[in-house]
TIPANU-77614 format. One line per 3 residues: number of its first residue (from 1); for each residue x, z, y of N, C-alpha, C, CB. Coordinates in Angstrom, 2 decimals, always signed. Glycine has a CB too. Layout:
N
NUM> X,Z,Y,X,Z,Y,X,Z,Y,X,Z,Y  ...
***
This chain:
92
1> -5.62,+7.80,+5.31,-6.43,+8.96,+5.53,-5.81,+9.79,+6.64,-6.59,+9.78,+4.25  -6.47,+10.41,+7.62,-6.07,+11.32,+8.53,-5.45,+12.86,+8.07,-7.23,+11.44,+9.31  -4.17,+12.94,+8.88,-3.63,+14.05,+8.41,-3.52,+14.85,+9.31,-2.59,+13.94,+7.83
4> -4.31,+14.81,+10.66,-3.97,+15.57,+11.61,-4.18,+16.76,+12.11,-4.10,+15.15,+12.20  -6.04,+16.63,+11.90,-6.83,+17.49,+12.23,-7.80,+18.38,+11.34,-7.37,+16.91,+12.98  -7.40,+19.68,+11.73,-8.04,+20.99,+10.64,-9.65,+20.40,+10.12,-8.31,+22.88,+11.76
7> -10.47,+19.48,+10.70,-11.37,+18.92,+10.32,-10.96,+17.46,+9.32,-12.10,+18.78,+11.54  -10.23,+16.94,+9.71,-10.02,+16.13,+8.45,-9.06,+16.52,+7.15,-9.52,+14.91,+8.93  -8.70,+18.05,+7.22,-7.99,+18.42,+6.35,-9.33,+19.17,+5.69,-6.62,+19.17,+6.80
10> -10.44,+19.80,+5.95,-11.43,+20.13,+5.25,-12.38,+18.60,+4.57,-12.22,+21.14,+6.27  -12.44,+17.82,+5.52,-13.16,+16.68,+4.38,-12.31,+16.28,+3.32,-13.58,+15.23,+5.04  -10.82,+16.31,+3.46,-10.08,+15.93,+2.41,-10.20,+16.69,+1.30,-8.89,+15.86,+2.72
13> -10.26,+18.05,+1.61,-10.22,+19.08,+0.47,-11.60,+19.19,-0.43,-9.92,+20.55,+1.14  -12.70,+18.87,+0.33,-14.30,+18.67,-0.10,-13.89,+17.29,-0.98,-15.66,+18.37,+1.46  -13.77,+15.78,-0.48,-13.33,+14.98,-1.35,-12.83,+15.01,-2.03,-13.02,+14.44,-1.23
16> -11.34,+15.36,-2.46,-10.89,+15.61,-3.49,-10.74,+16.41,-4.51,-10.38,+15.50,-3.33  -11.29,+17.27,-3.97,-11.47,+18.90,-4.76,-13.09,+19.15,-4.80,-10.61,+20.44,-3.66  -13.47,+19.63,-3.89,-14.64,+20.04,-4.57,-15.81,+19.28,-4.68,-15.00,+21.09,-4.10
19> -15.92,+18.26,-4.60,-17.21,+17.29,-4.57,-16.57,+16.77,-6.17,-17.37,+15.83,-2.93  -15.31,+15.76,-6.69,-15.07,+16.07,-8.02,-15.31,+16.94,-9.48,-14.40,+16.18,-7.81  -15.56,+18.53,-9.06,-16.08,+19.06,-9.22,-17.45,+19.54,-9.79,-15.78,+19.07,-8.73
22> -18.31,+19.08,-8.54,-19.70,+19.35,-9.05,-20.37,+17.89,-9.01,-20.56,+20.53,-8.06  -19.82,+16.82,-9.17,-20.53,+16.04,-9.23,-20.94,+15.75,-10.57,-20.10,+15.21,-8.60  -20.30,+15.84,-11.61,-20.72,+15.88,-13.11,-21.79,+16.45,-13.05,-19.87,+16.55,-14.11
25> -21.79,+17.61,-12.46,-23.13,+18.82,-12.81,-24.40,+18.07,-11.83,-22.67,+20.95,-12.06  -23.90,+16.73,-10.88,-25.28,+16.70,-10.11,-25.53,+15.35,-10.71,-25.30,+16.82,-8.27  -24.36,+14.10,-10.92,-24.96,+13.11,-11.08,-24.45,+12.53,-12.62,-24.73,+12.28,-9.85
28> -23.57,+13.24,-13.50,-23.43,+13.36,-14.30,-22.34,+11.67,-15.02,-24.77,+13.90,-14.59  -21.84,+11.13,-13.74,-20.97,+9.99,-13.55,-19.68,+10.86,-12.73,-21.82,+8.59,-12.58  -19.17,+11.37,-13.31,-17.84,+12.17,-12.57,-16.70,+10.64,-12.19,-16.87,+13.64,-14.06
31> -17.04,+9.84,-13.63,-15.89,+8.80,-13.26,-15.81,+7.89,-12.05,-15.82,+7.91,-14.27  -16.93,+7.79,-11.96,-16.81,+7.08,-10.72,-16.51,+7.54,-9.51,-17.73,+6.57,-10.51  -16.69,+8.85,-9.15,-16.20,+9.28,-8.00,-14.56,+9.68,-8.34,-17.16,+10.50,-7.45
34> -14.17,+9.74,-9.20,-12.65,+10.11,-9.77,-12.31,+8.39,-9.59,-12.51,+10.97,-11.79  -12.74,+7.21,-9.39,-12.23,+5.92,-8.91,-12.19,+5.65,-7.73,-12.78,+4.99,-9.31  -13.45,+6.51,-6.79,-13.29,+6.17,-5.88,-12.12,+6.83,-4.95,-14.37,+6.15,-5.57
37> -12.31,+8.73,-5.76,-10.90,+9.04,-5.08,-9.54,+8.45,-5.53,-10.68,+10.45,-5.18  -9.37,+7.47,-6.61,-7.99,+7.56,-6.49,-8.03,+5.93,-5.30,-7.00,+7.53,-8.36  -8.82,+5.41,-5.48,-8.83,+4.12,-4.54,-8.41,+4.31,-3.11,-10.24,+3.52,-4.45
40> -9.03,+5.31,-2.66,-9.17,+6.36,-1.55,-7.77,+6.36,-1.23,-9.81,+7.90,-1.95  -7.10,+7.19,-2.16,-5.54,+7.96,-2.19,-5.09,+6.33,-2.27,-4.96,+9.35,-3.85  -5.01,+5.77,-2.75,-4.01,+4.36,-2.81,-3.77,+3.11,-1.34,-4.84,+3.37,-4.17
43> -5.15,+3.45,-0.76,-5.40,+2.43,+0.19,-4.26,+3.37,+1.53,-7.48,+2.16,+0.54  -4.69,+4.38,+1.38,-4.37,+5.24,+2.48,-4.61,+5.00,+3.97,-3.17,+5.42,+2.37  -4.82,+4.31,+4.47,-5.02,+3.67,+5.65,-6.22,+3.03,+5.94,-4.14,+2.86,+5.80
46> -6.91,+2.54,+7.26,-7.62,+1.42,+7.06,-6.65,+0.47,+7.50,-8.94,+1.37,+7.73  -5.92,+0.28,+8.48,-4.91,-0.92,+8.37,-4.45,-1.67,+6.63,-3.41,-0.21,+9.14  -4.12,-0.96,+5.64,-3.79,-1.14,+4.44,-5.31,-2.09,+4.05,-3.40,+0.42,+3.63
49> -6.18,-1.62,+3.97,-7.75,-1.80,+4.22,-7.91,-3.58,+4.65,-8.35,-0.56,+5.75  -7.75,-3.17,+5.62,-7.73,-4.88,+6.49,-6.70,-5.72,+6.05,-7.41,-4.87,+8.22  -5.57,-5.63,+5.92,-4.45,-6.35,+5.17,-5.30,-6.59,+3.57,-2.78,-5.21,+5.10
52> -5.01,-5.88,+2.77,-6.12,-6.53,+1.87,-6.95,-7.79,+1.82,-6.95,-5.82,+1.91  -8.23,-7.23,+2.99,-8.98,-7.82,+3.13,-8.56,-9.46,+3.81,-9.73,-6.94,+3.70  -8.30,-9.28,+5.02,-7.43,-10.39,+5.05,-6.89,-11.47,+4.54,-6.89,-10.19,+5.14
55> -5.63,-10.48,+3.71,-4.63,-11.31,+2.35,-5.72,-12.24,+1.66,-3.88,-10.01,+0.88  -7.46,-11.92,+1.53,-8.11,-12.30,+0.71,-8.41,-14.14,+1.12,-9.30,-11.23,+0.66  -8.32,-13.42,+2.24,-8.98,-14.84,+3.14,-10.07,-14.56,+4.02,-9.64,-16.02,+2.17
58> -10.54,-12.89,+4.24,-11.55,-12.94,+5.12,-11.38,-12.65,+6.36,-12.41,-12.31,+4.78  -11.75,-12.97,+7.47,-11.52,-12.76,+8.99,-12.40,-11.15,+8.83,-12.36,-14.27,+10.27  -11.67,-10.30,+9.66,-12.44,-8.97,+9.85,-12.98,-9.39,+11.36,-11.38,-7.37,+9.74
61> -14.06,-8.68,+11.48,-15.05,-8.91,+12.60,-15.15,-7.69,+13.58,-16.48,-9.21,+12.00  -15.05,-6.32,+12.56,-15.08,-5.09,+13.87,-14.74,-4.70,+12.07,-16.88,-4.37,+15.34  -14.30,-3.09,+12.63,-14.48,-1.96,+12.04,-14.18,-0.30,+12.62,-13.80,-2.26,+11.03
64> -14.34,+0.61,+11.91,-14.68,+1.93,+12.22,-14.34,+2.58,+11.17,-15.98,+2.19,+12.58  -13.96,+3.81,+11.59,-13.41,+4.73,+10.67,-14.36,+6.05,+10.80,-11.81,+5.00,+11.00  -15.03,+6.47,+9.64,-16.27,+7.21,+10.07,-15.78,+8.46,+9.01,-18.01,+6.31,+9.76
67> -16.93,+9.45,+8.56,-16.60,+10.64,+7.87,-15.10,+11.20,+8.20,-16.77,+10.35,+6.35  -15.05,+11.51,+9.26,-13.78,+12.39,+10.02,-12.60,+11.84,+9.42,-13.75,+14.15,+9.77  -12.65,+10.15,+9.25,-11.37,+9.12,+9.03,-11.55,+9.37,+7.89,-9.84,+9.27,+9.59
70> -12.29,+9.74,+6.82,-12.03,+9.23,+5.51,-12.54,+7.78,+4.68,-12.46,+10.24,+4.83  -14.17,+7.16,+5.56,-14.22,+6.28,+5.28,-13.72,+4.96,+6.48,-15.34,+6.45,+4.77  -13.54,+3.96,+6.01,-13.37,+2.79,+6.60,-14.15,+1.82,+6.47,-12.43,+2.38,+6.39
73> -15.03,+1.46,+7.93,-16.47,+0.56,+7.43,-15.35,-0.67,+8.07,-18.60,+0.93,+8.42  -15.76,-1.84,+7.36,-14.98,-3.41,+7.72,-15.97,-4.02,+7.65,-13.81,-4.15,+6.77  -16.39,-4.59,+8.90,-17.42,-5.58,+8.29,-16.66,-7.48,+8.50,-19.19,-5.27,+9.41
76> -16.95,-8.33,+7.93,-15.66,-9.25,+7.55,-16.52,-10.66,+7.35,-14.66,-8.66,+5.91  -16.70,-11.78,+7.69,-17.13,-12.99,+7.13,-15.53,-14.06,+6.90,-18.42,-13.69,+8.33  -16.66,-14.95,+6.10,-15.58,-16.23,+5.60,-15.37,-17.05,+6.73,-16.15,-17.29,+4.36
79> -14.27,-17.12,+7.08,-14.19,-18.13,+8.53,-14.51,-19.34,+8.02,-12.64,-18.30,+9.38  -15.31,-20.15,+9.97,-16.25,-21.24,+9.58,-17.49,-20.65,+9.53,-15.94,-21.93,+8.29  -17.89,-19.77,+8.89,-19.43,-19.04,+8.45,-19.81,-19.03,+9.88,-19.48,-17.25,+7.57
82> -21.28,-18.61,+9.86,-21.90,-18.37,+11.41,-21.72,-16.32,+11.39,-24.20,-19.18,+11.54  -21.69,-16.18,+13.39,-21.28,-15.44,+13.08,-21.45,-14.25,+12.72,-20.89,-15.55,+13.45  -23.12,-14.10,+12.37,-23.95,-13.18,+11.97,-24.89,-13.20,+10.48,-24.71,-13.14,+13.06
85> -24.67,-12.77,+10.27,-25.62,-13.35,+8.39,-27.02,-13.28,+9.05,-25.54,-11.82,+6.45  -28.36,-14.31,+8.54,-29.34,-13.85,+9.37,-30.17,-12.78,+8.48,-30.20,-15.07,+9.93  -30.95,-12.15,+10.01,-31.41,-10.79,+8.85,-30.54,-9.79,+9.26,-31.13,-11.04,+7.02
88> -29.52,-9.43,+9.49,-28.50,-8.57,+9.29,-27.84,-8.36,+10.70,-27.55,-9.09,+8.21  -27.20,-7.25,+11.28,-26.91,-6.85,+12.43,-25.65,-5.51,+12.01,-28.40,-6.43,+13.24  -24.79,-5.92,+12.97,-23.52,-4.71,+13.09,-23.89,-3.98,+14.28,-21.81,-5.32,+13.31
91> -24.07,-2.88,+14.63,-23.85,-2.24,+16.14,-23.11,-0.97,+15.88,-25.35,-1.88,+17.03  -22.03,-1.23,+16.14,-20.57,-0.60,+16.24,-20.48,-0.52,+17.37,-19.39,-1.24,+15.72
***
């Protein structure tokens, strides 16, 4: 996660603090966003992210770090696979 900038220190504080918060009161599944933040806090990185992914066996193809570096989009096929699923398009 980005620690640099006064804008990614406010999405951090919205993520972890106050979206936790009121999400019980909106979607009434608090747990799941309490998994996704601790997943969040554990990965810390998207490098960490791609290693993972990787370790798994998948070739990463592109990725991006979006919501002011808090999320990490990977998009990833099984090597050998073709190199676009059909139907489906990345434009990164």
């Amino acid at each position: 996660m980005p620690r640099s900038s006064l804008v990614s220190a406010f999405a951090s504080t919205d993520f972890f603090h106050v979206i936790p918060k009121i999400a019980p009161l909106l979607g009434g599944r608090s747990r799941l966003h309490d998994t996704l933040a601790e997943t969040t806090r554990a990965l810390d990185t998207t490098q960490a992210l791609v290693t993972i992914v990787e370790d798994a066996g998948l070739e990463v193809m592109a990725r991006r770090s979006m919501g002011f570096g808090m999320v990490a989009g990977i998009v990833c096929r099984v090597p050998g696979a073709s190199e676009q699923p059909t139907g489906e398009s990345v434009d990164w």
